[in-house]
C-alpha positions in Angstrom: 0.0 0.0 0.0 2.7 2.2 0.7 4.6 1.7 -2.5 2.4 2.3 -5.4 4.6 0.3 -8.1 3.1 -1.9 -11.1 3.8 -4.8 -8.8 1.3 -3.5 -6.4 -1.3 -2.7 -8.8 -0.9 -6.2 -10.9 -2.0 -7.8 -7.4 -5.5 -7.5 -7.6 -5.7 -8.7 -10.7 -3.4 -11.5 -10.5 -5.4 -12.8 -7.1 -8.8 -12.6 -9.6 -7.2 -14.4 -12.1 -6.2 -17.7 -9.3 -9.2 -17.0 -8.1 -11.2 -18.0 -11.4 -8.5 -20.7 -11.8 -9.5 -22.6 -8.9 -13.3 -22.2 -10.1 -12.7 -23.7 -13.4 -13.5 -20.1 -14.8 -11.8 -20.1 -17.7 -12.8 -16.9 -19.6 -12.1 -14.4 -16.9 -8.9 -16.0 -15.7 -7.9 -15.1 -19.2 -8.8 -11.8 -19.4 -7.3 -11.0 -16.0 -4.2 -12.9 -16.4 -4.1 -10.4 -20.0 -4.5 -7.5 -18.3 -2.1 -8.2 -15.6 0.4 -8.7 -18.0 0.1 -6.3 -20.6 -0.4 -3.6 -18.6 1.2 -4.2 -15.5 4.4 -6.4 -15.2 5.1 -9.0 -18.0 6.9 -11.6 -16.4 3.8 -12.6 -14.8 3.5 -14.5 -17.9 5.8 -17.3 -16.3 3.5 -17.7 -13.2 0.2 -17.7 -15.2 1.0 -19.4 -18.2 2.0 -22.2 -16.1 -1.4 -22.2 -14.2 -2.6 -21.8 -17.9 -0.5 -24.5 -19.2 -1.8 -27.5 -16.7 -5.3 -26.6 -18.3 -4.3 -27.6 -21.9 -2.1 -30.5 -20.5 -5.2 -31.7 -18.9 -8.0 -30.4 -22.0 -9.8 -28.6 -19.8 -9.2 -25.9 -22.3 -8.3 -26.3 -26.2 -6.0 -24.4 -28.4 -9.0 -22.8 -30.2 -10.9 -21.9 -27.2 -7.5 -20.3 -26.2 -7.1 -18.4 -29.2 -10.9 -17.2 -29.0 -10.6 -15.6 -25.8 -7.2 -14.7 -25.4 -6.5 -12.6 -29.3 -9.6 -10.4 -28.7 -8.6 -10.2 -25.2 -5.3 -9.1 -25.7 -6.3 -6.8 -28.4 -8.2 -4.6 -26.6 -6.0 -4.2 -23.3 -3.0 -3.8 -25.7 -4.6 -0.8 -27.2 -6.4 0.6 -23.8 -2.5 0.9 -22.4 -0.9 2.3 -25.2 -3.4 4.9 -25.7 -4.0 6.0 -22.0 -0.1 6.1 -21.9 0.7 8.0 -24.9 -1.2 10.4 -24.1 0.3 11.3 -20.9 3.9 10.4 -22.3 2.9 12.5 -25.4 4.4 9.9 -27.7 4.0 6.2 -28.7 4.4 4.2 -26.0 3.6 0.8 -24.5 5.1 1.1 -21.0 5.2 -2.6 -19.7 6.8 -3.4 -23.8 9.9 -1.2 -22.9 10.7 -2.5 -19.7 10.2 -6.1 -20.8 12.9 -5.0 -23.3 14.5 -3.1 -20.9 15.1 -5.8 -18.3 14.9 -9.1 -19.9 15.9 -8.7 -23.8 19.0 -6.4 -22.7 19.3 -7.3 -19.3 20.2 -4.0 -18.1 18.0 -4.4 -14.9 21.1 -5.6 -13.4 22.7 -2.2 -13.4 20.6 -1.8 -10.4 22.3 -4.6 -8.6 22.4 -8.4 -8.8 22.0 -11.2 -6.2 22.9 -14.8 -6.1 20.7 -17.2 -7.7 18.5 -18.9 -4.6 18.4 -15.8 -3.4 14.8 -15.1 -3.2 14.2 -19.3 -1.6 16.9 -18.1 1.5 16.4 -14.8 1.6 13.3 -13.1 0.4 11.0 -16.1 1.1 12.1 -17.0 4.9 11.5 -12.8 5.6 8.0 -12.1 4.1 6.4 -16.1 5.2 8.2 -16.3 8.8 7.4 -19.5 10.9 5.1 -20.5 8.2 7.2 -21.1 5.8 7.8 -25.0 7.8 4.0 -25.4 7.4 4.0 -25.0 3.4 5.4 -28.3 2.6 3.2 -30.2 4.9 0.0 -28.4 3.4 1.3 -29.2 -0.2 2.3 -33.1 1.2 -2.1 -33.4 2.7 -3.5 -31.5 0.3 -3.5 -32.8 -3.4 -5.6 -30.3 -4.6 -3.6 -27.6 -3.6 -0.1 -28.7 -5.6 -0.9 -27.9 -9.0 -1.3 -24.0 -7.4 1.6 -24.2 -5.1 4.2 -25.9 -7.4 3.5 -23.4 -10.4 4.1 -20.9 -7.6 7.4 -22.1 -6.9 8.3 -22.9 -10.3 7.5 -19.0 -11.5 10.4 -18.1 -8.5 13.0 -20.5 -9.9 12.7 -19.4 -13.7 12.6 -15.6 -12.0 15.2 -16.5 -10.5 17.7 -16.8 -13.8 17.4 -12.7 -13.7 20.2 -11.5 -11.7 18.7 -8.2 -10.6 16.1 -9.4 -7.5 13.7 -7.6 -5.5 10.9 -9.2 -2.9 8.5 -7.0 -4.8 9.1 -9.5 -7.9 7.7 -12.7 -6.4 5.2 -11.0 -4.1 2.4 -12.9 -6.2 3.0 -15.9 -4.6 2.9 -15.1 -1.1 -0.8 -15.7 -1.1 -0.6 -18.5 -2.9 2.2 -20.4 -0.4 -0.1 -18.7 2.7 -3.0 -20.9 1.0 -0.6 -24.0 1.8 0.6 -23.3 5.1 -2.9 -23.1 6.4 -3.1 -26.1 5.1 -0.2 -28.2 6.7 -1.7 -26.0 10.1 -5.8 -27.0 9.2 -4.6 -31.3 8.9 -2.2 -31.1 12.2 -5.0 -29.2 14.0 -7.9 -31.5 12.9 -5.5 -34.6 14.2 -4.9 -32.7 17.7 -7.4 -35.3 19.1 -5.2 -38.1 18.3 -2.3 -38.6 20.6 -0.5 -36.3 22.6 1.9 -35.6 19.9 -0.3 -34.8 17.3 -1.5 -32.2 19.8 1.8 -30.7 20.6 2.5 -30.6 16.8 -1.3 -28.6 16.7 -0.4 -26.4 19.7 3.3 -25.6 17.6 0.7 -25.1 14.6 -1.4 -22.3 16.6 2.0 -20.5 18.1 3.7 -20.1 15.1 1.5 -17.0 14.5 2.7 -15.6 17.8 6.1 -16.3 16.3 5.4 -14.4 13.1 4.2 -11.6 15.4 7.3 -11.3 17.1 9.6 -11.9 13.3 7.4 -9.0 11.9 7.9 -6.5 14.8 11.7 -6.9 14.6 11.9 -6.6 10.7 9.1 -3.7 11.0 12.4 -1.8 13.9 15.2 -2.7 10.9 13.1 -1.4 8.0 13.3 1.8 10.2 17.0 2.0 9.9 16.5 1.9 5.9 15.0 5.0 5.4 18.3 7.7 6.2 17.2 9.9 3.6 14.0 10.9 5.0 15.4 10.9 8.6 17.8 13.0 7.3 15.1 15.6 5.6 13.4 16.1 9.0 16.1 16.7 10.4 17.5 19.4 8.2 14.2 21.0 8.4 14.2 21.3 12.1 17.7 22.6 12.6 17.0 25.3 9.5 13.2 25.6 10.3 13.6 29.4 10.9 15.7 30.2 7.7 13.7 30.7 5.1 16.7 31.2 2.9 17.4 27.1 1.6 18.3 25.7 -1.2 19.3 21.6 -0.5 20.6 19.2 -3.0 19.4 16.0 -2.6 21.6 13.3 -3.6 20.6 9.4 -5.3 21.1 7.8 -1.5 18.7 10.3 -0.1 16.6 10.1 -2.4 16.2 6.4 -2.6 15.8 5.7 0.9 12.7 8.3 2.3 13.2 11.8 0.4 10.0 12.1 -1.3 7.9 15.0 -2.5 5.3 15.0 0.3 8.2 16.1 2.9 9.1 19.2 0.8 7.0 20.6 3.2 8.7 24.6 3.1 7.3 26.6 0.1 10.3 29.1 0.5 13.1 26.3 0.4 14.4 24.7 -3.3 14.7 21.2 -3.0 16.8 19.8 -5.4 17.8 15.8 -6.7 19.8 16.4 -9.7 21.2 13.0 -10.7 23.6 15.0 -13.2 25.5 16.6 -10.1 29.7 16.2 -10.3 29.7 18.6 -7.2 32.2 20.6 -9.0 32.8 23.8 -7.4 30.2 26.1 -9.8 27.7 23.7 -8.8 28.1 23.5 -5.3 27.8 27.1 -5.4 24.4 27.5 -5.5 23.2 25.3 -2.3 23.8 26.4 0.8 22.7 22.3 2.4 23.9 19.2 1.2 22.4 16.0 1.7 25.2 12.9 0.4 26.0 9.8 1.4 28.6 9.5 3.9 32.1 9.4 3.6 33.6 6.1 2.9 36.5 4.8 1.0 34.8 5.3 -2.1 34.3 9.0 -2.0 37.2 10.1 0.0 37.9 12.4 -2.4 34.6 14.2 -2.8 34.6 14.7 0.8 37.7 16.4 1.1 36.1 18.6 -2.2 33.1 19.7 -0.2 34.9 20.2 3.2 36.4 23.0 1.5 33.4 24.7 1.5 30.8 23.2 3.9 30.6 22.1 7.4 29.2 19.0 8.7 26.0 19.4 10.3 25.3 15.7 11.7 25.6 12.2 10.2 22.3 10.0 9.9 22.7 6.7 10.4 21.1 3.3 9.0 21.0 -0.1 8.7 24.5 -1.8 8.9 24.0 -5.6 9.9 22.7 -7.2 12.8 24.9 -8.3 15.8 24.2 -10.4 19.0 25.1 -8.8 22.2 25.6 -10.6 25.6 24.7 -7.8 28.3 21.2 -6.7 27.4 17.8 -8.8 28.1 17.7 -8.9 24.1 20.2 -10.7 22.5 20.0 -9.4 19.5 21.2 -5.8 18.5 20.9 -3.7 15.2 23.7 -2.0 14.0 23.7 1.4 12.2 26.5 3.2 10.7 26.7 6.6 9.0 25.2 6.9 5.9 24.0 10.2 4.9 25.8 13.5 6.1 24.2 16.9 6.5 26.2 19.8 5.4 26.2 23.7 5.3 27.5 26.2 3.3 30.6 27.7 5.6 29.9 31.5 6.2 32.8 33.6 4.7 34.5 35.8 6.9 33.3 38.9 4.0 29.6 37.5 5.4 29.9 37.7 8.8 30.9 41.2 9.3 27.9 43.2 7.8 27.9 47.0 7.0 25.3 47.8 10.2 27.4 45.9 12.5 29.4 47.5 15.1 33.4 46.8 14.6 35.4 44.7 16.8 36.7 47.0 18.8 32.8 48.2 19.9 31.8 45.4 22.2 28.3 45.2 24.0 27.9 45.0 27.7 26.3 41.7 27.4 29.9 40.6 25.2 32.0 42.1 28.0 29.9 40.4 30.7 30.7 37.1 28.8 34.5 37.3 28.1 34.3 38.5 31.7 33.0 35.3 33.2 35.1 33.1 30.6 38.3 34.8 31.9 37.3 34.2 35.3 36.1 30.4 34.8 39.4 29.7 33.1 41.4 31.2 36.5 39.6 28.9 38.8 40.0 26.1 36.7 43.8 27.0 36.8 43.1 27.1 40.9 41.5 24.3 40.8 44.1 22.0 39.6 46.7 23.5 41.8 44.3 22.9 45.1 45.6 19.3 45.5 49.4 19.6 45.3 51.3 20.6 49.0 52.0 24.2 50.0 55.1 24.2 49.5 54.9 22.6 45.6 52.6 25.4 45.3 54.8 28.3 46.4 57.7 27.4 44.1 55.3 26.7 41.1 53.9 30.5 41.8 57.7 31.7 41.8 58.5 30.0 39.2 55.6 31.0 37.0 56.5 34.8 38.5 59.6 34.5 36.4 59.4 36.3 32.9 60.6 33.4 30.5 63.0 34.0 28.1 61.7 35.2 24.8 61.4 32.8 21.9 60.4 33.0 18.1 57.3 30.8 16.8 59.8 28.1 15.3 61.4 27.1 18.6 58.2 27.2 20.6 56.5 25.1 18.0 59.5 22.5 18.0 59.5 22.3 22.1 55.5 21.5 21.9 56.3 18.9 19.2 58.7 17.4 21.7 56.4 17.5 24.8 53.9 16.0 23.3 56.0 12.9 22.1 54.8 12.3 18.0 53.9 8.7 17.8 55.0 6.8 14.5 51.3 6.6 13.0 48.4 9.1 13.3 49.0 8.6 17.5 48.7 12.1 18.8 49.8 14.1 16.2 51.2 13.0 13.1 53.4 15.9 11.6 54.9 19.2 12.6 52.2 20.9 10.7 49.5 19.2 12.8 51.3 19.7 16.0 51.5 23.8 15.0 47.5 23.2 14.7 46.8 25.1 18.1 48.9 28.0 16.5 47.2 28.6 13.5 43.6 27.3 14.6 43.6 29.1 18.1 39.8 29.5 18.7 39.1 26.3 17.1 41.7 24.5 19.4 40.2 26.4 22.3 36.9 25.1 22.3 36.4 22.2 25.1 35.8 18.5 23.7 32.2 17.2 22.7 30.9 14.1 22.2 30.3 14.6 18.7 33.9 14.7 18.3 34.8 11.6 20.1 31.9 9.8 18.4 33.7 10.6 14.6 37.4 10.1 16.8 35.8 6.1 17.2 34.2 5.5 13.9 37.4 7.1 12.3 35.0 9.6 10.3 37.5 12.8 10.5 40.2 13.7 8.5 44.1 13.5 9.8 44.2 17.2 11.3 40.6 16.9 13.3 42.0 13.3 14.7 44.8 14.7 15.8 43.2 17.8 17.2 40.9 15.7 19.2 43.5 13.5 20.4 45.4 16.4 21.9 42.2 18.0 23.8 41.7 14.3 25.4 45.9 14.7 26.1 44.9 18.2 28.0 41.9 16.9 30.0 44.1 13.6 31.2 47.2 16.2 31.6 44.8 18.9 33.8 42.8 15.9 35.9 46.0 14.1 37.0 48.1 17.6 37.9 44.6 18.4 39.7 44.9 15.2 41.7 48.8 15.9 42.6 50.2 13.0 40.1 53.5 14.3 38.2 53.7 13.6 34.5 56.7 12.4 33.1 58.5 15.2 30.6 55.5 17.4 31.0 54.7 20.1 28.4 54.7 22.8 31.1 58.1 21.9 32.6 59.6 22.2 29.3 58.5 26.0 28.6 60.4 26.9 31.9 64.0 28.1 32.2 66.0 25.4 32.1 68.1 24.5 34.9 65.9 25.2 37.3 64.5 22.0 39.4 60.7 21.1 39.8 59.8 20.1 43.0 57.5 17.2 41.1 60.7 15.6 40.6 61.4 14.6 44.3 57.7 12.7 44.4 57.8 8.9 44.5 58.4 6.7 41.2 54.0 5.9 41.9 53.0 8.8 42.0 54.6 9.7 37.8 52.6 9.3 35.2 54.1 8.0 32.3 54.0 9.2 28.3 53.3 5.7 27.3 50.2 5.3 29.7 48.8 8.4 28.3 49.2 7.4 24.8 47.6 4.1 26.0 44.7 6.0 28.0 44.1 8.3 24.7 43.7 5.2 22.2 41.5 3.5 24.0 39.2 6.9 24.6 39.4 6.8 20.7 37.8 3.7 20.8 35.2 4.1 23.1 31.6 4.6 22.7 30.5 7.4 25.7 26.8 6.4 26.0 27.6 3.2 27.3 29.5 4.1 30.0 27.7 7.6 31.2 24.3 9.4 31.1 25.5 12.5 28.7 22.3 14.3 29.0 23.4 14.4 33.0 27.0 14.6 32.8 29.2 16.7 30.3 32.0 15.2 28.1 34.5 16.5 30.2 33.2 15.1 33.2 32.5 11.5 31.5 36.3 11.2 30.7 37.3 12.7 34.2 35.1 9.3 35.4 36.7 7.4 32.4 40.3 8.4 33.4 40.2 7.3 36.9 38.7 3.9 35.9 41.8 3.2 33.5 44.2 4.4 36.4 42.2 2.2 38.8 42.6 -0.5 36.7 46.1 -0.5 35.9 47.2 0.5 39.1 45.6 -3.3 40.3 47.3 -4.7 37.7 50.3 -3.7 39.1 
């Protein structure tokens, strides 16, 4: 009902037509059988010209009778189709001719994909009949009458099946038709119930099998809701732009294949776009100012590093990956999801920002002031804060030390002694490259902005380029850095030491061997963070990022300390 395709509306017909079938009712099994397949989908030719083929086998019907029914038949419907659809087309046209040609004579249906022979007996069959599917071969073993109907029903899916390019939609003729000989198999085991006490456990499995398919159609009815990214991700562009009237969003082929349709273009200011010519070339990326693609993966690398250029990433929708089992939930069974449609928007020059009735930098608001006011402030209590732990007299020294005016030095050196502190690993580690680890320099607001989930989220699913990875890496270096200086632990060749004066000693250095935190147990903390899925592990809607890996942090020291 919900997908109004030829397949759909060739149903009916194709139900009338078994229907007359089974009566004996030759003449109007014809003509529906003719109109099913001329108009609607041709290959249902297979399905009833077997059904049609048993009646001249058996001379219920003759060659003549055939002919007198089926030429005028055809005739007419022919006709009906190609005029209605020419005119609409506005040229000659039989519909159903050219994609007979299309998919069969040239085969080119398998551009749209292909699937293993017996796909649709272990695949498509076992999802759409459920338990039933046990009951069909009993029903067709007890009832004689019924295998005539059942066996051309199964035949039609094994010559379908010789077309690589499969679709549930295909064979969804003979659903009824199998559903007719599971209630069967159930009908004989339940009239036998009365005979021995396993004939009535085989009638009570009989009766719960409908529970079961119950159950098999709620949990297919949840994945089928992961398959629709494209819509999901519609909605959600309209609710995060819902007051700017100013839209225009391209719409790529992923999008709009999985939900995108033109009932949810619901804003009458927006332009919704799905043009399946887009390179996304910058002239044509020019005139949008959202996105919707498919996500980044190892086949469009490049194209993501094109649009990144010019458009941040809103959010990622995700869908339908493969199903897993888990061990720690009540239900063993979990759906995965993983990215498959990204939201983007148009970056905001810096010409763009700055318009002619704004006030310059330099002319701040009071509310601005207030702001900066209470940032500067938070950021010198945080600073107290991680000194509150340590001893007086560790303190003291690190107040006189800090007194001291350091000696000056250029942006080279200091961008070298940072690249030491932090202690480059081989691979992407920390920070790859000099010009990543210089990333705080150039990017200063960017850098300064405290970690989100959103970041560590992409960090795990490896969905950010080299500079971002390493970026993020480096906050989660600060916050373990900050918490374990707030709880008095010295850190072995620490970043701050190495921006003082040397030859001067830290009083850190006379603490215990315990009480150092090593480079290498950093590194180890920040890889496994990069790992790590945060929703399992805290309630983010009650506790911030930073505070989650504060909780993180001490369970890793907990646990290697006991290891020890």
């Amino acid at each position: 009902m919900t997908r109004p395709l030829p397949n759909i509306f060739a149903l009916p017909f194709v139900l009338y037509a078994i229907t007359y079938w089974m009566r004996g009712q030759t003449k109007p099994f014809i003509i529906c059988s003719g109109i099913a397949i001329i108009v609607f989908r041709s290959e249902l030719a297979l399905f009833l010209g077997l059904l049609l083929a048993q009646d001249l086998l058996r001379q219920k019907l003759s060659i003549d009778g055939l002919l007198k029914i089926a030429l005028p038949a055809g005739v007419c419907i022919l006709a009906a189709t190609v005029l209605v659809d020419s005119f609409f087309w506005r040229r000659l046209l039989w519909p159903e001719g050219e994609v007979l040609w299309y998919n069969t004579i040239l085969n080119k249906s398998s551009n749209w994909g292909t699937s293993p022979f017996l796909w649709y007996f272990y695949s498509a069959l076992p999802r759409a009949m459920g338990a039933s599917l046990f009951f069909v071969p009993i029903g067709i073993y007890f009832e004689r009458r019924l295998r005539p109907l059942a066996l051309s029903a199964l035949g039609f899916v094994l010559l379908y099946s010789i077309l690589p390019h499969k679709e549930l939609r295909f064979i969804i003729y003979v659903f009824p038709v199998l559903n007719i000989a599971a209630a069967c198999g159930c009908h004989r085991l339940w009239m036998n119930s009365a005979k021995s006490a396993w004939h009535s456990f085989l009638a009570l499995i009989a009766a719960s099998h409908l529970l079961v398919n119950v159950l098999i159609t709620i949990f297919l009815l949840v994945v089928s809701g992961t398959n629709y990214p494209g819509g999901a991700a519609l909605s959600r562009l309209h609710r995060l732009e819902g007051a700017n009237s100013n839209v225009t969003v391209h719409i790529a082929n992923l999008a709009a294949q999985s939900g995108v349709s033109r009932f949810m273009e619901i804003n009458s200011n927006w332009t919704y776009s799905k043009d399946e010519s887009m390179n996304y070339s910058q002239a044509e990326i020019a005139i949008y100012s959202h996105l919707l693609v498919e996500a980044k993966n190892k086949h469009n690398t490049e194209l993501w590093a094109t649009l990144q250029e010019n458009f941040e990433i809103l959010e990622f929708i995700d869908c339908f990956n493969s199903i897993g089992i888990q061990y720690n939930s009540i239900l063993p069974v979990r759906i995965k999801t993983k990215p498959c449609i990204g939201i983007l928007k148009k970056r905001v020059s810096a010409e763009t920002v700055l318009q002619p009735e704004e006030k310059p930098p330099n002319e701040k608001n009071p509310k601005e002031i207030t702001k900066n006011k209470r940032k500067k402030e938070k950021i010198e209590a945080d600073k107290v804060d991680e000194t509150s732990n340590l001893p007086l007299d560790v303190i003291k020294e690190e107040t006189e030390l800090d007194n001291k005016a350091p000696e000056p030095m250029d942006k080279s050196e200091q961008l070298v002694i940072d690249h030491l502190a932090v202690q480059v690993d081989d691979d992407d580690g920390i920070v790859a490259t000099v010009e990543e680890v210089s990333l705080e320099l150039n990017d200063g607001p960017e850098a300064a902005k405290e970690i989100n989930f959103q970041e560590l989220r992409n960090l795990a699913l490896k969905q950010t380029p080299q500079k971002s990875r390493a970026a993020t890496k480096l906050k989660i270096r600060k916050i373990i850095e900050q918490h374990f200086r707030a709880k008095g632990r010295h850190i072995e060749n620490d970043s701050a030491e190495i921006q003082k004066p040397p030859g001067i000693p830290r009083s850190g250095l006379r603490q215990s061997v315990k009480s150092i935190i090593k480079q290498e147990k950093i590194k180890e903390m920040i890889e496994q963070i990069a790992t790590m899925d945060l929703t399992r592990i805290c309630d983010l809607e009650k506790t911030s990022t930073k505070e989650c890996l504060k909780q993180v942090i001490d369970k890793m020291d907990e646990e290697s300390i006991n290891q020890k």
